[in-house]
N, C-alpha and C positions, 0 to 999 in steps of 0.2 A: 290522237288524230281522228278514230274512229268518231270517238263523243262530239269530237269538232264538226266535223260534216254532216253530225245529224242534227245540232244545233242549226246551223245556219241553214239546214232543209227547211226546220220548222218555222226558224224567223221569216225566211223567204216565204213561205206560207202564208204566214199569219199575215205579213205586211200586204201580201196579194185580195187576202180576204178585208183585208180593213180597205185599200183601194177600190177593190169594188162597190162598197157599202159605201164610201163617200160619192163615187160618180154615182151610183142611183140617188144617193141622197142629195146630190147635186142639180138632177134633174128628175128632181120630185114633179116642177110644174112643165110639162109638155110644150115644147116651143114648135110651129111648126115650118118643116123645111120648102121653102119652095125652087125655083128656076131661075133662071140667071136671066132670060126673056120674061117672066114675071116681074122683079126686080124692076129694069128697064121700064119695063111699061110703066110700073109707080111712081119713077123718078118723073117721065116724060107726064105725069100727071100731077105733079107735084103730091102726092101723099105722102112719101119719107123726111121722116123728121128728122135721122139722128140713124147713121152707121158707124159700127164699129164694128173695125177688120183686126183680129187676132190669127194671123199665119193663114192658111186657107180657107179660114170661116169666116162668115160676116155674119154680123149681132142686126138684125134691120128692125127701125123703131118707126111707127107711121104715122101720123098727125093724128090720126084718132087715139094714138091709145094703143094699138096691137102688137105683135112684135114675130119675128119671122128670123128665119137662120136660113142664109143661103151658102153654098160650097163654092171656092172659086178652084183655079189651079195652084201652083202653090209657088211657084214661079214667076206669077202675074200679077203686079201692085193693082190696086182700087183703080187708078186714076189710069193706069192705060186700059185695064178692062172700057171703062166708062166710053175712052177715048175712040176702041174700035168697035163700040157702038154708035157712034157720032151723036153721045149726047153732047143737050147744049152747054156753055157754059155757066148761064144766068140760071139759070135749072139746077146744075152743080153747088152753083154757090147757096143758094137757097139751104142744103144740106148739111150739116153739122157731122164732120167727120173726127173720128178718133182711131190712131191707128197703134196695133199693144201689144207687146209681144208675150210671148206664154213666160210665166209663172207660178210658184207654188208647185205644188204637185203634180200639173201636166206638166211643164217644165221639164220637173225633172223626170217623167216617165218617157219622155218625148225624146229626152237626150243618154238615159242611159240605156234605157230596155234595148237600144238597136245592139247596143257591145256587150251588156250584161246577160241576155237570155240565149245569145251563141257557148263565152262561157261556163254558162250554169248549164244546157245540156253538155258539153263536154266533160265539166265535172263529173255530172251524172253518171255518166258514162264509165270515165276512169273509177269513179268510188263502186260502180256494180262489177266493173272487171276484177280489181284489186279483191271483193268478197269472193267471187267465184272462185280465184283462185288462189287464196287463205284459205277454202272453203277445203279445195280438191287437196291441198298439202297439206290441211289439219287429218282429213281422209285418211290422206296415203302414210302420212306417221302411226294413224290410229291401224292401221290395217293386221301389222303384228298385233296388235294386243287381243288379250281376253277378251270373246262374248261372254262370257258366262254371268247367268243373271242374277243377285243377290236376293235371298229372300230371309228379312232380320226377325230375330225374336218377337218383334213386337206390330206381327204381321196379324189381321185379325183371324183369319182360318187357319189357327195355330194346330198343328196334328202333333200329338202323344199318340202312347202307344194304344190306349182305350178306343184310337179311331183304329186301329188295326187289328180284325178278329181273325182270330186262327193262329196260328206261325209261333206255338208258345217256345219252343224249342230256339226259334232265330229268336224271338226275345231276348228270352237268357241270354244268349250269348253277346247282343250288342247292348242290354242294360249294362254290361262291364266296361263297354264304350262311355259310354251316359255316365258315370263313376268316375272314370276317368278325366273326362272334361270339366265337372263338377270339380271333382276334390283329385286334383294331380298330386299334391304333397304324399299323400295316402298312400300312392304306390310309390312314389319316387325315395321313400322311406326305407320301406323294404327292399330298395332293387329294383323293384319289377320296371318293366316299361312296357305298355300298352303297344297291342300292335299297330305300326303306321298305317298300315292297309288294312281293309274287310273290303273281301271281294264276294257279292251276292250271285247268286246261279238258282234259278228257277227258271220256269218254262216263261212264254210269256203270257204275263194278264196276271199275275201270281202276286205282286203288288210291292216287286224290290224296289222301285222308286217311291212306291207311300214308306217304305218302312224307315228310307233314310233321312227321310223327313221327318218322321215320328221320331227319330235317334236324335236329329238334331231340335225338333221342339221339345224334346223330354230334357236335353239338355240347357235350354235357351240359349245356343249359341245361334250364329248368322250360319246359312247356310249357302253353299254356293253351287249353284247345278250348271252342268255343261255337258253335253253330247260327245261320243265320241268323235262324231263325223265332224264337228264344227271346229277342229283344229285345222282339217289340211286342207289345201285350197289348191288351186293350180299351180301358184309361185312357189319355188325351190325355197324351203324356211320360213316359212310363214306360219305353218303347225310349230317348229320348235318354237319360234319366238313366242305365241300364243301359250305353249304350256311354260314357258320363263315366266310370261306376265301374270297367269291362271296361280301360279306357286308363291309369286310375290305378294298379292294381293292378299293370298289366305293366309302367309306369316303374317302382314301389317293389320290382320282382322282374329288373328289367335287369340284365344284357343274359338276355333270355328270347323266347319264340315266342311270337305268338297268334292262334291260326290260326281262323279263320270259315270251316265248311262251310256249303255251301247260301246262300253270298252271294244271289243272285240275287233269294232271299224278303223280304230289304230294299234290294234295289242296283238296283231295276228300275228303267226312265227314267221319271223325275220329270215328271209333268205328263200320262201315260199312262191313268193309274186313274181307279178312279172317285168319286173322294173329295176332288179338287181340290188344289189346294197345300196345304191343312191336312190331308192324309192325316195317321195318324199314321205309317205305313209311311216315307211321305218325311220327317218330320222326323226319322225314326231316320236316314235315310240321311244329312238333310244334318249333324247330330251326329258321322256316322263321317268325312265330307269334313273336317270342321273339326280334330276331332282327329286325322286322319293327316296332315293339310298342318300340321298346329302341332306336331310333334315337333320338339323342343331338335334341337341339328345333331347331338348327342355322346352321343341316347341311346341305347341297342345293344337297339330294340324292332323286331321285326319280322313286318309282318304277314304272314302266308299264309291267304291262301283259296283258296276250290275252287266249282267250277262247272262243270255240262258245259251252261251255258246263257248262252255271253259274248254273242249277238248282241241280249240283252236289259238290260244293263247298260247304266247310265247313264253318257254318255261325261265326267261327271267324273271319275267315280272311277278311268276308266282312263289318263287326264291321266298325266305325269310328275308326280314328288311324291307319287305315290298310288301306284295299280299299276303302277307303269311298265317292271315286266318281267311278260312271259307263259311258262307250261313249259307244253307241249302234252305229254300224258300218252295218247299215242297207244294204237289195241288193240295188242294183243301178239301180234308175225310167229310162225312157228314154230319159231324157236332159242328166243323169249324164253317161248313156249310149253311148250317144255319144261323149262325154266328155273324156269318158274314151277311146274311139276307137282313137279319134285323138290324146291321146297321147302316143298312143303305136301302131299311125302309122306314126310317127317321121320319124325314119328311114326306113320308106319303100315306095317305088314308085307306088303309085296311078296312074289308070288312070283316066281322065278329067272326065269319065261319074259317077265313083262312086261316090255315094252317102254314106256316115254314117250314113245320118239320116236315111236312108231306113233299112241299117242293125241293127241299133239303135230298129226298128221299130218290127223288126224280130227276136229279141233276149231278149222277157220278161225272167224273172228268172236267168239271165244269172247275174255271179259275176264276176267282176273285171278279177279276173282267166282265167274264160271261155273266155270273151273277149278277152286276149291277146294270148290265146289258138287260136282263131278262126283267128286271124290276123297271125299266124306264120304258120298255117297249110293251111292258101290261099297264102300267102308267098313260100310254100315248092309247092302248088298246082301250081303254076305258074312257077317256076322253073323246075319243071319236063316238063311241056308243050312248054319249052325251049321260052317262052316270056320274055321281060322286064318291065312289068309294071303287077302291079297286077290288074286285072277287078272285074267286080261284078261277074261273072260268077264264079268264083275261089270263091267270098266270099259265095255267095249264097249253093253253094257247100262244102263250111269249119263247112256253118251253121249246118248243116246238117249232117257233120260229127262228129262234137263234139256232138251233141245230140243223135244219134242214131249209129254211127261208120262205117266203110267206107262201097262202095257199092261192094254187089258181081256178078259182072257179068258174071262171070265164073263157078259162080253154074250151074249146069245142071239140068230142072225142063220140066217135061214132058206135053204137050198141055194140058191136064186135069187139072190139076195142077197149072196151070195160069190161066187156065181159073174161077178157083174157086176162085184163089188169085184175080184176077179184080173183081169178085162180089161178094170178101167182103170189099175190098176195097172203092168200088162205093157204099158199102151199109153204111159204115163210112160215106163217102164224104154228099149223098144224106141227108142223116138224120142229119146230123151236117147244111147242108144248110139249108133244112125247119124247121128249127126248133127256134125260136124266140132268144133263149136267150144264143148259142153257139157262140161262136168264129167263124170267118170265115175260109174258107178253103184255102189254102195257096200253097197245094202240093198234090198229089197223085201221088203215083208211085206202080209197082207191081214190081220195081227192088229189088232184099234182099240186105238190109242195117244191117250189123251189126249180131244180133240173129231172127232180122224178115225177114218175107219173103217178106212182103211189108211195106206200112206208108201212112198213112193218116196224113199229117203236118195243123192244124189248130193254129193259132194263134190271141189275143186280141190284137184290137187295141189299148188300152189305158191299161195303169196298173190299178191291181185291187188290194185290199187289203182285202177286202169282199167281201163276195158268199152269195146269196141268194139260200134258197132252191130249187126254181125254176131249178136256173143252175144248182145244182147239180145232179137235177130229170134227167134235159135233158141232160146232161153229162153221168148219167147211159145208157142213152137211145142210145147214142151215142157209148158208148163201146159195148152195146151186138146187136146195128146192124151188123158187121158181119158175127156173128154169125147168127143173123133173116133171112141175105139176104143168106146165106145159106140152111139154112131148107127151104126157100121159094121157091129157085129155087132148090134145090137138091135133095129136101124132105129129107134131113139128114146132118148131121153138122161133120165138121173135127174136127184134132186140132190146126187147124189154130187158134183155138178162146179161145187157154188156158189160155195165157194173158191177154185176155179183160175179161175173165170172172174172173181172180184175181183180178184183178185193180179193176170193178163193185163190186165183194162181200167183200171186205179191204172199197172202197167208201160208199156202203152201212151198215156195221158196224158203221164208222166214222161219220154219220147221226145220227145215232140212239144213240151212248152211247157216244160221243164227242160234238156234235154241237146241241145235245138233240129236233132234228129236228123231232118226232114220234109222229104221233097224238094222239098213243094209251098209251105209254110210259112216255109221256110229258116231257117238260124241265127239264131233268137235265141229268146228266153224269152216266155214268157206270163204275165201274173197275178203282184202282187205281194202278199206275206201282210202285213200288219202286226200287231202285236204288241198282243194288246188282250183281256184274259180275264177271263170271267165267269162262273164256278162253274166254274170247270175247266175251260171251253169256248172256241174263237177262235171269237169272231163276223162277226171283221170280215176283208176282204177284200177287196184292190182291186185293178180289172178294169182291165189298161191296154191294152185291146184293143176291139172294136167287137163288137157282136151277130154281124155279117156274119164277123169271122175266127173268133166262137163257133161260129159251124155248120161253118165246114171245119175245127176242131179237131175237132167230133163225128165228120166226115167220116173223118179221116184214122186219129182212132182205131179206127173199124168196118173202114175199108180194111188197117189190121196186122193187126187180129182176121183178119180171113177169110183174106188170106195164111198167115199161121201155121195156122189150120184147114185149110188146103191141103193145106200144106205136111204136117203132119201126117197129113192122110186118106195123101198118097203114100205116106210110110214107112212106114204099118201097112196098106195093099194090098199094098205091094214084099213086106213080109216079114213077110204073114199063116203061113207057117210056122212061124217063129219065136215069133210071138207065140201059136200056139198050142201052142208046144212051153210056155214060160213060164208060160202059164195051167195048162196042165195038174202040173208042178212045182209051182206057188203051191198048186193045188188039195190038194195031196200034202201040201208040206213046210211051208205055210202064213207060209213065210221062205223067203229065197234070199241069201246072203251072193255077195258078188261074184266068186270062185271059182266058185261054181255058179254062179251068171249068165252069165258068161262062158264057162264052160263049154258053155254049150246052145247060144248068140249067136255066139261067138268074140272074141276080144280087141278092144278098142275101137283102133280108128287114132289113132296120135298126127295132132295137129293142129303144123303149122310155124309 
């Protein structure tokens, strides 16, 4: 029916365009029209030789030779027109009349087009109503099924594991995946069965979605990626139905991947929310339980998902039979650091003197993410500076902006006003130098980057993965010098120091009821969070402690403040030289790279 009505759209076209093409070609040579009083007068002058009336038009032929088209009504024969003009009739007769009625093709456009072009808009009509709404029922069928978008073997930006540096450890562990999809007989020999689930957990930017791509192109199966969030929708079943059709699909495409980022947005524990067992959320979740525990033993489907949030999943789904292996997709130390810089600086043009390793060096904490952040945004830096090679200058500078966000040198800040920003600054710098167990200093600037007015950039040269109390004493000590070197020299403190003093009193909390770091307190923890959101927000929190050890937390935390204030005030009395040498430099060069810092200071003591 469809193919039919678009047939006879097109005929009805074509047959329109060929009718036009004949009337223009019809009156190729220009006849021209005159007046009904015109007419009359030629007659009463005997000029017309030869009329002929076809329905309301007269053909008029004149004794010379010309020829002329007059319009009458359509109602009113030749001969009574004539008549209520009182021509004569000896004058009439003279005249050769011929009277014709329409044929051929006006004919027939004259007798059907009045019936036939009401029904053809009607048609019209019905055949766009009937699509709309085939359109909205094809829709509304489609509405349960899978988004999830297929991406096949033989896609051109094929990723193995060689596009993924770092993560040698999750390697390992999913090339027995890649083994398994390859050659199934192999295990199904011995017994074994491959786990149905790998569930990925790293923070984010860490690269658990490149890597289950890299699993499935190391494999060349099709792989199939879907969101958590893209199952549940407003209507009651519409997530279960979607993970029915998401499970169907990947047996009819085995042995294949089908990896769920952002699990967490329907995995979270059942019974949590606020919407009771009939959440629709939980019944997507308990749809995904059923069909990952009812895989055939022999079919080669595997799921991967990703999450840097497992301490909220629901402990079915991490049951054996389900997820029953985990790949911890850790940040990246500084080999895999630079590992990761040279492969996402492929295509871009280095100069001869940059180093990786250096930037490697200057990027602890930094995730996969950040890294290729930091390589596109010296890429853009370089491009604006209208260069072709990117420097370390551009890098050193990207660094810098992805941690703290670009520089404002266009703020307007009045002499006092710098002057206080360099000696707090310097009082950062200063107290982070002498002080045994801090990071060295890397950067001072009094330029505003981002929400600060200035930065003090210290950085470790080695990864840590443990803190000793120690550091964290002189860490505190380190955020409220600013503030110290304020009250020192100003006798009174801004709010330059609103920051350090949040960072310090969050730090010192995190001593005392987390890392059970109190001498008075002793080992162990405080305050248990449970898991419980509502617009975005934790509401809930439980206190497994008493009012009475609430005030000597308050206690204890005001007693590390004022020691590291101490602490502090000493080392920028000890070495008010210094820091007036530093201020003065900042005031100058409005930067000081750690060369010059060192410089003024002298090299920092290694710590044993």
């Amino acid at each position: 029916m469809k193919n039919l009505v678009k047939n006879f759209l097109i005929f009805f076209l074509v047959f329109l365009i060929i009718a036009s093409l004949f009337s223009i070609l019809s009156n190729g040579s220009k006849i021209e029209t005159v007046g009904l009083e015109t007419l009359i007068s030629q007659i009463n002058a005997e000029q017309v030789s030869q009329v002929e009336v076809r329905g309301a038009e007269m053909k008029i032929t004149l004794i010379d030779g010309g020829q002329e088209t007059v319009k009458k009504e359509t109602g009113e024969s030749f001969s009574e027109l004539l008549k209520n003009f009182n021509v004569e009739a000896g004058k009439i007769a003279k005249i050769k009349i011929e009277v014709k009625e329409n044929e051929g093709l006006d004919f027939w456009l004259s007798a059907i087009l009045p019936f036939l072009i009401p029904f053809l808009l009607i048609g019209v009509f019905i055949y766009f109503m009937m699509k709309s709404v085939a359109g909205a029922n094809s829709k509304a069928m489609m509405f349960g099924q899978s988004q999830a978008r297929e991406f096949g073997q033989d896609q051109k930006n094929k990723i193995t594991f060689a596009d993924v540096a770092g993560a040698k450890e999750a390697k390992e562990e999913l090339k027995e995946v890649v083994e398994f999809l390859k050659h199934p007989k192999k295990f199904y020999e011995l017994g074994a069965r491959i786990p149905r689930g790998v569930l990925l957990l790293g923070s984010p930017g860490t690269g658990k979605t490149l890597m289950a791509r890299a699993v499935a192109g190391e494999a060349g199966v099709p792989f199939f990626h879907i969101s958590g969030s893209e199952f549940v929708e407003m209507f009651v079943g519409v997530g279960a139905s979607r993970v029915r059709d998401l499970f169907k699909r990947a047996k009819k495409n085995a042995p294949c991947i089908l990896f769920i980022d952002e699990i967490d947005a329907v995995g979270r524990r059942r019974g949590s929310g606020l919407g009771g067992s009939h959440d629709e959320r939980e019944q997507t979740l308990n749809q995904i339980l059923v069909e990952m525990d009812g895989f055939e033993v022999h079919t080669n489907v595997i799921v991967i998902a990703a999450t840097n949030r497992p301490d909220v999943l629901d402990p079915a789904l991490l049951r054996p039979g389900r997820f029953d292996r985990r790949v911890v997709i850790d940040e990246p130390d500084m080999k895999d650091r630079e590992e990761i810089l040279k492969v996402h600086a492929r295509q871009k043009p280095l100069a001869k003197e940059v180093s990786l390793r250096r930037i490697a060096e200057r990027t602890p904490g930094f995730s996969g993410a950040d890294l290729a952040n930091l390589l596109n945004e010296a890429a853009i830096l370089a491009a604006r500076r209208n260069k072709k090679m990117i420097e370390m200058d551009e890098l050193f500078e990207s660094i810098e902006k992805v941690m703290m966000g670009p520089e404002r040198r266009s703020r307007v800040i009045t002499e006092k006003e710098k002057k206080i920003t360099a000696y707090h600054e310097a009082g950062h710098a200063i107290v982070a130098h002498f002080l045994p167990h801090t990071d060295p200093i890397q950067k001072i600037s009094i330029i505003a980057r981002g929400q600060a007015g200035g930065y003090t950039l210290k950085l470790p040269t080695e990864d840590k993965h443990m803190h000793t109390k120690s550091e964290f004493v002189e860490e505190l000590a380190v955020l409220l010098a600013g503030h110290a070197a304020e009250k020192e020299i100003f006798g009174e403190v801004t709010t330059g120091a609103t920051s350090d003093l949040r960072r310090a009193t969050a730090l010192a909390r995190q001593l005392i009821t987390d890392y059970g770091m109190s001498e008075n307190l002793g080992p162990r923890t405080y305050g248990e969070k449970e898991e419980m959101i509502f617009l975005g927000r934790e509401i809930h929190e439980q206190r497994d402690y008493s009012e009475k050890i609430a005030e000597q937390i308050d206690k204890e935390i005001s007693h590390f403040i004022e020691q590291a204030v101490k602490e502090a005030k000493r080392i920028i009395v000890s070495e008010k030289e210094n820091l007036e040498k530093v201020v003065l430099a900042l005031l100058e060069k409005e930067t000081l790279e750690k060369e010059e810092f060192e410089k003024i200071v002298g090299e920092k003591e290694r710590k044993e």
